[in-house]
C-alpha positions in Angstrom: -26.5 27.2 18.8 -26.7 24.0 17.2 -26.1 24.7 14.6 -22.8 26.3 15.9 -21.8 23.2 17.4 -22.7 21.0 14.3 -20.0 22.8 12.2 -17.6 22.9 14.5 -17.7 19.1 14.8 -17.7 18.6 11.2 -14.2 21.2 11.2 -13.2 18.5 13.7 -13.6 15.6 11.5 -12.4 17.2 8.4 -9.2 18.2 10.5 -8.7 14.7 11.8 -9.4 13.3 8.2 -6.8 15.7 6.5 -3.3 13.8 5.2 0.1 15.3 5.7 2.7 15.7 3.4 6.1 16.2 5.4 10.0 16.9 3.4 12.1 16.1 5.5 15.3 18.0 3.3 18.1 20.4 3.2 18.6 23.8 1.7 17.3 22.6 -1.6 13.6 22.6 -0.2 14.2 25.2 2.7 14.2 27.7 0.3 18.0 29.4 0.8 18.6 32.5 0.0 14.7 33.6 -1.2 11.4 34.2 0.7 10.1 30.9 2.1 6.8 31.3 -0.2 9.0 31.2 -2.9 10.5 27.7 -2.6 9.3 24.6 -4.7 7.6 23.2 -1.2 5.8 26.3 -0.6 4.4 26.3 -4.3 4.0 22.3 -4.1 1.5 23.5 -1.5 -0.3 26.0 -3.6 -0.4 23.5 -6.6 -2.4 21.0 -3.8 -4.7 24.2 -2.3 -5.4 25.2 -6.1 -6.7 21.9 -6.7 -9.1 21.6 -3.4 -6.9 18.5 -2.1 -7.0 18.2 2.0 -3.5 17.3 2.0 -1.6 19.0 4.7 2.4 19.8 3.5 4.9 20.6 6.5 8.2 21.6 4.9 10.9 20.4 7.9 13.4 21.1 5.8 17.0 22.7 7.3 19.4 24.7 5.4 23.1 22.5 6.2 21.1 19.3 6.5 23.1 16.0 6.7 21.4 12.7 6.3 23.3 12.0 10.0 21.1 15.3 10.8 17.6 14.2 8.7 17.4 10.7 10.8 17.9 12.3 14.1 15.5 14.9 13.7 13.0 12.1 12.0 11.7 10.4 15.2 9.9 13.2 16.1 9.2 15.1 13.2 7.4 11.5 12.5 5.4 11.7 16.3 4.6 15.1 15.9 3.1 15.2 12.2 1.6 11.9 11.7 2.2 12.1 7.7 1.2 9.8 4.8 4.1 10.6 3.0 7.6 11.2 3.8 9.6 13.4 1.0 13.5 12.5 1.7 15.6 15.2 0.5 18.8 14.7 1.8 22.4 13.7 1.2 23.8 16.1 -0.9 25.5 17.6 2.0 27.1 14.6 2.6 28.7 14.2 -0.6 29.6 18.0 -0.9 31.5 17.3 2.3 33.0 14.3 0.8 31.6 12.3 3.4 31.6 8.0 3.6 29.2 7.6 1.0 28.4 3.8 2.9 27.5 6.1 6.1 25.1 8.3 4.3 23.5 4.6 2.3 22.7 3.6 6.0 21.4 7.0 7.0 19.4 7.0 4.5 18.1 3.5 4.6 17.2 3.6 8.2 15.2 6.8 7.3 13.2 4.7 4.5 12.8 2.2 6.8 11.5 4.2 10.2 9.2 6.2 7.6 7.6 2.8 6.5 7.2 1.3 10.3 5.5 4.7 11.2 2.8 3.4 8.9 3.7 6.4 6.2 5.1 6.3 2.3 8.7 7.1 1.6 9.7 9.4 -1.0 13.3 9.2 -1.8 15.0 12.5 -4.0 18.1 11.6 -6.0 21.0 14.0 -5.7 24.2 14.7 -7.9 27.7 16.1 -7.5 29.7 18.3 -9.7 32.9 16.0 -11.6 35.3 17.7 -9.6 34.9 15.4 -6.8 36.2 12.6 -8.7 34.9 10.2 -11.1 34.4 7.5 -8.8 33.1 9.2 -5.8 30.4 11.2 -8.0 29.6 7.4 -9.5 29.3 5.5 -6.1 27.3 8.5 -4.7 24.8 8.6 -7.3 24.4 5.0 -7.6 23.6 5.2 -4.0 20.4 6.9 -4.6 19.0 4.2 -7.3 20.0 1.3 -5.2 18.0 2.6 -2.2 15.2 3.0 -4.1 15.4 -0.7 -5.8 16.2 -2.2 -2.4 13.4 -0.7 -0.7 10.8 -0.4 -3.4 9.8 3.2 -2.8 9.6 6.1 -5.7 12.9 7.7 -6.9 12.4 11.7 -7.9 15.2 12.4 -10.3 17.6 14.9 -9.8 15.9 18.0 -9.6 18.9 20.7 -10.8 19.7 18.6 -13.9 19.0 21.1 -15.9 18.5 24.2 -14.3 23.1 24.0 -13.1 23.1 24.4 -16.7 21.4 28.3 -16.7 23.4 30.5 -14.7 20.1 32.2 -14.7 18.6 30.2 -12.3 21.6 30.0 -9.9 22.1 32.1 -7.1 26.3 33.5 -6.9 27.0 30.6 -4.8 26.5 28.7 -7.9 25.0 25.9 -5.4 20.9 26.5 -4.6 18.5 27.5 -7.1 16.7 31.1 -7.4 13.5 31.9 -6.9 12.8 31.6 -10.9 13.7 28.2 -10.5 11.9 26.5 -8.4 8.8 26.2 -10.5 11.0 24.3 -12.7 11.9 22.5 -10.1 8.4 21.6 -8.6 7.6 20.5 -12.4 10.3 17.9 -12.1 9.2 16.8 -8.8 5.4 17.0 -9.5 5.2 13.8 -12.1 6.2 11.4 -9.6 4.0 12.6 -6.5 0.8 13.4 -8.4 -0.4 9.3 -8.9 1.3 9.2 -5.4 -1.1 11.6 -3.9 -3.9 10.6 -6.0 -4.2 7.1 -4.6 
């Protein structure tokens, strides 16, 4: 018996010590279109399990996300998780709408900032739009992304579709969210800029 109760305190204590990873994102990291245990979050996760690390990962990511959306939904994603880091990947449904890029900068800076007063690390994810939505517009809303980062010193994760919009292959017929053969490519492009995150 007490031994019984001397395990279950230590399960109590390695519970309370475990760190969360939350992605706070859109369809990209929901894992449209495939089986959840498919997506690049859901494998980020296996990566961390294969490798004995504590860290928790809660993917409160939303298919149709808007960074509008991501900051409401924050507060209490943020209250109920309690995470170390914060994986932003949002925005791109902005800009596919052809939304006020200076309204999704602001959206996406108050995020970066609420993250960092909860006591937890922002990650932000860049995001890219196809050239048909102007030369400017595609410019600005990129650039967006960079300057966020440099502003507010955090981590910037490349675009992860760079080169997987390139391979049909790896598209689904909406020509928009990555199969299931992509996404280890995609965690591979994501992986380089967590790991000495996670590690420290």
């Amino acid at each position: 018996m007490g031994l019984l109760i001397l395990l279950l305190c230590l399960g109590r204590v390695a519970s309370a010590s475990a760190e969360t990873l939350l992605v706070l994102g859109d369809s990209l990291s929901a894992a449209y279109g495939i089986r959840p245990d498919q997506g690049w979050v859901s494998l980020l996760e296996k990566k961390l399990e294969q490798q004995n690390s504590a860290i928790n990962v809660v993917n409160a990511s939303v298919s149709g996300e808007t960074s509008a959306g991501g900051l409401q939904r924050l507060p209490s994603a943020l209250k109920r998780h309690s995470p170390q880091w914060v994986l932003i990947e949002l925005g791109a449904n902005d800009g596919l709408r052809g939304g006020d890029i200076r309204t999704m900068r602001s959206n996406l800076s108050t995020i970066v900032e609420r993250v960092k007063e909860a006591g937890a690390n922002p990650v932000l994810f860049e995001m890219l739009l196809p050239p048909n939505y102007g030369a400017t517009y595609t410019r600005l809303f990129q650039q967006s992304f960079s300057d966020i980062a440099n502003e507010h010193d955090i981590p910037l994760v490349p675009f992860f579709l760079i080169d997987i919009v390139q391979q049909p292959q790896y598209m689904q017929a909406d020509q928009l969210h990555p199969t299931s053969d992509a996404q280890p490519l995609i965690l591979d492009r994501v992986w380089p800029v967590l790991q000495p995150l996670l590690a420290n």
